[in-house]
RODO-2510 file (C-alpha; in nm, 4 decimals, decimal comma):
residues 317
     n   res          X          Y          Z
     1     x    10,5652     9,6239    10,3571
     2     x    10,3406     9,8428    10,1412
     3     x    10,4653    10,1886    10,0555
     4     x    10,2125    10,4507     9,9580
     5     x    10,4607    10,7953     9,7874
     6     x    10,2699    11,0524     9,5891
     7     x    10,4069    11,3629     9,5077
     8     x    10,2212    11,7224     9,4195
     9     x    10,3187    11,9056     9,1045
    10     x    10,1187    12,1747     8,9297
    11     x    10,0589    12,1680     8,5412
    12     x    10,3992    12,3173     8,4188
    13     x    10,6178    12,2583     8,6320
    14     x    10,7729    11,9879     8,4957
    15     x    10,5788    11,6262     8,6498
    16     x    10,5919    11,4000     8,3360
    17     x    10,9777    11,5143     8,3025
    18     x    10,9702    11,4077     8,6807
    19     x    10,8419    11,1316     8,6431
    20     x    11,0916    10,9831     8,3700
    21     x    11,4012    11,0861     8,5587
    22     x    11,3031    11,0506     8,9853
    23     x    11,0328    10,7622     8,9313
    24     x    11,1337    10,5466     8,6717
    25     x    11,5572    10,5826     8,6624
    26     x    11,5037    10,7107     8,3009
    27     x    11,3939    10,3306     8,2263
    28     x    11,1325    10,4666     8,0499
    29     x    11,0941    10,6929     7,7325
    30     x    11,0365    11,0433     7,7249
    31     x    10,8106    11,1245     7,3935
    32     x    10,7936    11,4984     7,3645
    33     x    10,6997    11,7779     7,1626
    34     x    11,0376    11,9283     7,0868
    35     x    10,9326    12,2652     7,0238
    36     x    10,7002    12,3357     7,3049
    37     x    11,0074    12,0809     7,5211
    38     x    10,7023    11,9213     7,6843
    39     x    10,7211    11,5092     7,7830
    40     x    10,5027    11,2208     7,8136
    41     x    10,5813    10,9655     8,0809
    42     x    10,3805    10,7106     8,2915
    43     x    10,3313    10,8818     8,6781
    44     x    10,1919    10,6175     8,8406
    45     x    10,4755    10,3159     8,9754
    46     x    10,2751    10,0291     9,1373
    47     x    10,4557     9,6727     9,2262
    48     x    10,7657     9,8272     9,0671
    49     x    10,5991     9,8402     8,7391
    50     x    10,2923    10,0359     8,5224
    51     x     9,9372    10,0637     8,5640
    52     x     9,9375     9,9985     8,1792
    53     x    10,1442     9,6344     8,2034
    54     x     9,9561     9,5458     8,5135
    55     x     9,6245     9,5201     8,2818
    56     x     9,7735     9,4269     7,9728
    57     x     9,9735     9,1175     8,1582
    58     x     9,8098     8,7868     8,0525
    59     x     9,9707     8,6559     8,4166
    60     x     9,6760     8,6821     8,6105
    61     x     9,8896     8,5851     8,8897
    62     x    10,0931     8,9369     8,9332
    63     x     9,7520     9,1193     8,8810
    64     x     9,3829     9,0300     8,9078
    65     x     9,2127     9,2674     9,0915
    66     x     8,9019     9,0217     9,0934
    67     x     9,0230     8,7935     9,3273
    68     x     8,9503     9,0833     9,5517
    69     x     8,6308     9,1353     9,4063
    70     x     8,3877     9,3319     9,6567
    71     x     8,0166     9,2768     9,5616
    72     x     7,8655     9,5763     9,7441
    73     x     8,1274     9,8205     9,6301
    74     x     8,0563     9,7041     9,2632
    75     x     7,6754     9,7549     9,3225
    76     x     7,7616    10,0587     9,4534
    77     x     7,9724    10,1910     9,1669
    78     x     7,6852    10,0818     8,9264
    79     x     7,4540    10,3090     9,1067
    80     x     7,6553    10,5958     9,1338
    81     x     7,7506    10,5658     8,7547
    82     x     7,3465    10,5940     8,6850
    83     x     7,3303    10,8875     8,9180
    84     x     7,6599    11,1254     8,8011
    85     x     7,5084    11,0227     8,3997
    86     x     7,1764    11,1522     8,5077
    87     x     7,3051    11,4599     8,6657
    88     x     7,5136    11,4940     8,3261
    89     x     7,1598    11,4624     8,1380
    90     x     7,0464    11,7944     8,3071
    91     x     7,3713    12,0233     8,3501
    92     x     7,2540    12,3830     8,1827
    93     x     7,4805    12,6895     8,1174
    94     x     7,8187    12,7666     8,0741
    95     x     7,9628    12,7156     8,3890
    96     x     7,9917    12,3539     8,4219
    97     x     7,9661    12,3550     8,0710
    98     x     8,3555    12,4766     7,9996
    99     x     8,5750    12,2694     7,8391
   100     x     8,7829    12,1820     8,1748
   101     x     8,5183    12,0774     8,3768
   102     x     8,3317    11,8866     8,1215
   103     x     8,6273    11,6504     8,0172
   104     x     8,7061    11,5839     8,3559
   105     x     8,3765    11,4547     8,4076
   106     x     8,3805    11,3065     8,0494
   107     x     8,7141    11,0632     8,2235
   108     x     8,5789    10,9866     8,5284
   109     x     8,2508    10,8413     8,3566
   110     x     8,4547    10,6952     8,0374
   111     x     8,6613    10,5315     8,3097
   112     x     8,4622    10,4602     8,6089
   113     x     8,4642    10,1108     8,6251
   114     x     8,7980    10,0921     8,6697
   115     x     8,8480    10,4353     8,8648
   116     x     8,9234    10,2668     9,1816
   117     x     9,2546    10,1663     9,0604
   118     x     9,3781    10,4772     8,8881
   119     x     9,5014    10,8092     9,0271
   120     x     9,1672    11,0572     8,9430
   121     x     9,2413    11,3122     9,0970
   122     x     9,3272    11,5461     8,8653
   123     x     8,9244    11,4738     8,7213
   124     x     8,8053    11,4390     9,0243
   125     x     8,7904    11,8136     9,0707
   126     x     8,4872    11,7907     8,8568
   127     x     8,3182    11,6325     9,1925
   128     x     8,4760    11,8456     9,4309
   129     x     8,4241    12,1564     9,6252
   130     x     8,8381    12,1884     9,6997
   131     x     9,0374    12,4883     9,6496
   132     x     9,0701    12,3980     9,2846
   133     x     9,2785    12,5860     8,9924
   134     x     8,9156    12,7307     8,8762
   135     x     8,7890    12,8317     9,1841
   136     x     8,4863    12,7183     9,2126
   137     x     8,2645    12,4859     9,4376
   138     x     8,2404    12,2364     9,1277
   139     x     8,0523    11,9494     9,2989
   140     x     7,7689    12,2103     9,4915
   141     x     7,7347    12,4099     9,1806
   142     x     7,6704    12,0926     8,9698
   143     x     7,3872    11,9879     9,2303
   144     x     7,2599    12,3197     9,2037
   145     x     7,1682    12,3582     8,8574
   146     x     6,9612    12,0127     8,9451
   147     x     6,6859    12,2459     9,0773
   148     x     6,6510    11,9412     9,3942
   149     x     6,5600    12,0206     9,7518
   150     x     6,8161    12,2052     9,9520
   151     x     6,7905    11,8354    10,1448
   152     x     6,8187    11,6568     9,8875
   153     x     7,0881    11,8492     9,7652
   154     x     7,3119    11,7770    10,0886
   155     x     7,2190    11,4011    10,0805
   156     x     7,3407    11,3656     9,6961
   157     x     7,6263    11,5679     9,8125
   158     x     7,7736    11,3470    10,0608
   159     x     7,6628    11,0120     9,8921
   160     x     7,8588    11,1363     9,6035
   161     x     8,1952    11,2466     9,7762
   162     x     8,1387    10,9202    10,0133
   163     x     8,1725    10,7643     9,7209
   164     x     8,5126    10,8433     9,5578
   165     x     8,6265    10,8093     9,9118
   166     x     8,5479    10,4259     9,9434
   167     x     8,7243    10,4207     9,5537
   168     x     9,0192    10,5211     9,7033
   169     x     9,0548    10,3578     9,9878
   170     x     8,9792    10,0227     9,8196
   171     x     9,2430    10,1024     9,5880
   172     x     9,4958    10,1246     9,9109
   173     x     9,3603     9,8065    10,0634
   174     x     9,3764     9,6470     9,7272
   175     x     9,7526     9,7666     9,7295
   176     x     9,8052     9,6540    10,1094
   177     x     9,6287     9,2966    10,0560
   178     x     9,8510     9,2244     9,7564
   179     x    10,1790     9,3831     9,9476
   180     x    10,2259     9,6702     9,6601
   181     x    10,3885     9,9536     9,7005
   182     x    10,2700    10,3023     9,5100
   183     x    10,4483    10,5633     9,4010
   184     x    10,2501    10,8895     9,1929
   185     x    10,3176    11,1561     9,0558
   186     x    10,0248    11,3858     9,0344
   187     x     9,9317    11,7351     9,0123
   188     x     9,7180    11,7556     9,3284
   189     x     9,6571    11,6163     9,6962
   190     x     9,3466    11,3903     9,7625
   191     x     9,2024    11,6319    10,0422
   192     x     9,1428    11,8769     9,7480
   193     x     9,0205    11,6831     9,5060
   194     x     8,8846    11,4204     9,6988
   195     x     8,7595    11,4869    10,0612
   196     x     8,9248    11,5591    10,3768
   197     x     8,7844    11,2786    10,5373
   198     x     8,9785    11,0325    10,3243
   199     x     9,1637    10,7876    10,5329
   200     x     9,5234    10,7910    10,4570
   201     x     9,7316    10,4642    10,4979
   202     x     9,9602    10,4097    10,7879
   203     x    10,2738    10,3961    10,5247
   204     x    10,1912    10,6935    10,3308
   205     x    10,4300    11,0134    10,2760
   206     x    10,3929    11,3041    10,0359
   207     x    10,6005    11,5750     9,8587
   208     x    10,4564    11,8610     9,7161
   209     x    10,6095    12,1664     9,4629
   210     x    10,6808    12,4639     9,6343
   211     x    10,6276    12,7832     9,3907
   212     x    10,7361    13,1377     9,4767
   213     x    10,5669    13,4232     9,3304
   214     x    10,7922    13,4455     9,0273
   215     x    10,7778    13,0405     8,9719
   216     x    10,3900    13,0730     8,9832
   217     x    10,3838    13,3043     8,6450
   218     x    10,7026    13,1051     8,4891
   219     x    10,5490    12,7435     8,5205
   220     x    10,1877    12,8997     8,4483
   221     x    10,3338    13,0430     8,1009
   222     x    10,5191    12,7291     8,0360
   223     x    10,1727    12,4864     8,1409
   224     x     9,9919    12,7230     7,8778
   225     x    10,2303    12,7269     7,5966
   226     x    10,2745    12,3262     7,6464
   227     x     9,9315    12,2441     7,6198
   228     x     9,8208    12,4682     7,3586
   229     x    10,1132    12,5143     7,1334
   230     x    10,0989    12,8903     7,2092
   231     x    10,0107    13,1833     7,4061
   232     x     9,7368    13,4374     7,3990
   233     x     9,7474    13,7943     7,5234
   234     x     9,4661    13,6823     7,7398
   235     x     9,6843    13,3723     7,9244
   236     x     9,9637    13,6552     7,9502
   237     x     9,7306    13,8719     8,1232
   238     x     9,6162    13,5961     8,3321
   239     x     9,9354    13,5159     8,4394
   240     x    10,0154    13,8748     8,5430
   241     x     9,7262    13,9221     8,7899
   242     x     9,6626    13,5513     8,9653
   243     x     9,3510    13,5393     9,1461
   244     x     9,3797    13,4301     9,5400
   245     x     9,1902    13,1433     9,4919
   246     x     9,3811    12,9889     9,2498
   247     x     9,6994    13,0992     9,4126
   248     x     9,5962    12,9241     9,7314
   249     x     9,5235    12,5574     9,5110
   250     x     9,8592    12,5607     9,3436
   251     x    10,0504    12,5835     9,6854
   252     x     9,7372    12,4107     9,8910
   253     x     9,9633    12,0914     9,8621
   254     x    10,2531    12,1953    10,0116
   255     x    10,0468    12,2407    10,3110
   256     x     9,8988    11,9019    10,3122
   257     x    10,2348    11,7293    10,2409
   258     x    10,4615    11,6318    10,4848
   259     x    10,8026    11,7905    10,3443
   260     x    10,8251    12,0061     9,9924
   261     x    11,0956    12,0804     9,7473
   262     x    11,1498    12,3708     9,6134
   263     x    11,0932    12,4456     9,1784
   264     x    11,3591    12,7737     9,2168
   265     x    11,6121    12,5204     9,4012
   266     x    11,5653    12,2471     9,0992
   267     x    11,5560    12,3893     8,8004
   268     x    11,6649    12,8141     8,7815
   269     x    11,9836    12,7280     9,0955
   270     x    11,9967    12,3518     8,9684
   271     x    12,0794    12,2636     9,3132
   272     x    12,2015    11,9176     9,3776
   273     x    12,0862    11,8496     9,6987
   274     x    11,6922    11,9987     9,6182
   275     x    11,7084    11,7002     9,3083
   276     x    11,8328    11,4175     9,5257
   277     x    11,5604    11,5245     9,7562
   278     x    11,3035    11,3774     9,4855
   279     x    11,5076    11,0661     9,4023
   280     x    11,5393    10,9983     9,7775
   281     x    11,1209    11,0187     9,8071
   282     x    11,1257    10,7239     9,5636
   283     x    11,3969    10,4852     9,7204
   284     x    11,6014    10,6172     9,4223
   285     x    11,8722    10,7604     9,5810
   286     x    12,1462    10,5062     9,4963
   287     x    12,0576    10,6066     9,1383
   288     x    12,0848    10,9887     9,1699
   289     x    12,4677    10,9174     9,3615
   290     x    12,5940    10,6796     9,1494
   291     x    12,4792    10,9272     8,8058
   292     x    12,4721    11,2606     8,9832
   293     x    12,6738    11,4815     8,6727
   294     x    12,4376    11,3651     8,4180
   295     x    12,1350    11,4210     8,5942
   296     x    12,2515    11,7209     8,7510
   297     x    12,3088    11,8462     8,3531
   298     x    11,9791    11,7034     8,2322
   299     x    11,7700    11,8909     8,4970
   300     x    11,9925    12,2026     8,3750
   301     x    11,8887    12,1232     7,9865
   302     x    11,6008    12,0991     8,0827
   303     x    11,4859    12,4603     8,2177
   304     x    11,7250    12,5944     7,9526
   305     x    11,4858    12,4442     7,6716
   306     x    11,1695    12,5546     7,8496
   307     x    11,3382    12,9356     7,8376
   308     x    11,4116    12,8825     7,5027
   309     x    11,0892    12,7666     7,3379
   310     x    10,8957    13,0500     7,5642
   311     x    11,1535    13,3013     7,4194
   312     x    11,0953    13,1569     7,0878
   313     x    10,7523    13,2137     7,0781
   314     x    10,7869    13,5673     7,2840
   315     x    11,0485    13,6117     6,9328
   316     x    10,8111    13,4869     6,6651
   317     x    10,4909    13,7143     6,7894
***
């Protein structure tokens, strides 16, 4: 039977670490940046394997997604390629011109052929008018600056988000026809960043982060200083007055999931029953019991070292 798992984290708050220990049984590497303590791991399990040996795999047998091959839904994505690349053509001004928003939509068109089998939601905010960690109606304010009809404007609207709807669901029927489980690790939940009229699978369970208001500055600090090697007085500042919209998306997935775990509980209390909560979400269970001291210590090393390079940097201003 196909089992669909995915499991909310926000930037910071430790998914790629995550990912190595509760997905993959620390089978695979962790490459890092020692000094910032920040990890690199696959997040995506499908079939019990990657995403990356799946389509490097000269056995077509274990994957060819072509055997599945849906003519429409291929016209389809060739249209709305031609459409999103002419709205890029005409996007003026700053706002959808910031560095966030632009990349996203730089990945979903560098990779849109074979978006229907990756986890996009991350860039798919770039299309979407969820509670995202910016704020803003992304995929009505990119219509906007169009200068189309207000009925034109709706129609484009919906044709777009029906769009990355039928991408996802092909990629679960894809999974169900060839009897593939999934199991992701990603930073936000498909209502947000997709549309709340997605159709879920019958099989599919989430887990999302749970943040307290402490947790929400600590992991924002941490996502900042990991992804830019440092910290400006303006992040700091940022972090000390969070806006209620973007508080809202970085807990909005603990309200779509159907259970949540705790980041106080993991990784400040290192509590053993809050880890073996994740494990458990991932059939990995046996694992955790069977190597519950180390694990229980790595989780601890691991906060310790994200305390240490923030106070390392706080010490080197």
């Amino acid at each position: 039977m196909t089992d669909f798992r995915e499991f909310y984290v926000q930037p910071g708050a430790g998914s790629n670490f995550l990912a190595g220990k509760c997905l993959w049984k620390d089978t695979k590497s962790l490459n890092g940046n020692v000094s910032t303590n920040e990890f690199f791991c696959e997040r995506e399990k499908i079939n019990n394997t990657s995403i990356k040996f799946l389509y490097s795999n000269p056995n077509l047998s274990l994957f060819n997604p072509y055997d599945m091959k849906d003519e429409d839904f291929i016209s389809e994505s060739k249209k709305m390629k031609s459409i999103l690349l002419e709205l890029e053509d005409n996007i003026q001004g700053p706002l959808l011109n910031r560095v966030p928003l632009k990349d996203c939509r730089s990945w979903i068109l560098d990779n849109f052929e074979n978006l229907w089998f990756k986890d996009f939601t991350m860039s798919g905010i770039a299309y979407s008018n969820g509670p995202v960690y910016n704020g803003q109606d992304n995929l009505k304010n990119l219509l906007h600056a169009q200068r189309l009809s207000e009925e034109k404007t709706i129609k484009l609207g919906i044709q777009i988000e029906n769009y990355f709807i039928r991408c996802r669901e092909y990629y679960f029927k894809v999974c169900e026809k060839m009897d593939w489980s999934s199991f992701i690790i990603t930073h936000i939940n498909p209502y947000d960043t997709i549309s709340s009229r997605l159709k879920l699978p019958e099989n599919f369970k989430s887990l999302a982060m749970e943040l307290d208001e402490e947790t929400v500055m600590l992991t924002g600090l941490f996502s900042n200083l990991k992804k830019n090697g440092s910290l400006s007085n303006e992040m700091i500042r940022t972090m000390d007055d969070i806006p209620p919209i973007r508080e809202k998306w970085i807990n909005n997935s603990v309200k779509f999931a159907d259970d949540s775990v705790s980041y106080r509980k993991i990784f400040i209390e290192n509590n053993e029953d809050e880890i073996r909560k994740m494990y458990d979400f991932f059939d990995n269970e046996d694992y955790f019991d069977e190597n519950r001291t180390n694990i229980i210590k790595e989780f601890k090393k691991y906060h310790n070292n994200n305390m240490t390079s923030l106070q390392t940097w706080i010490k080197d201003r």
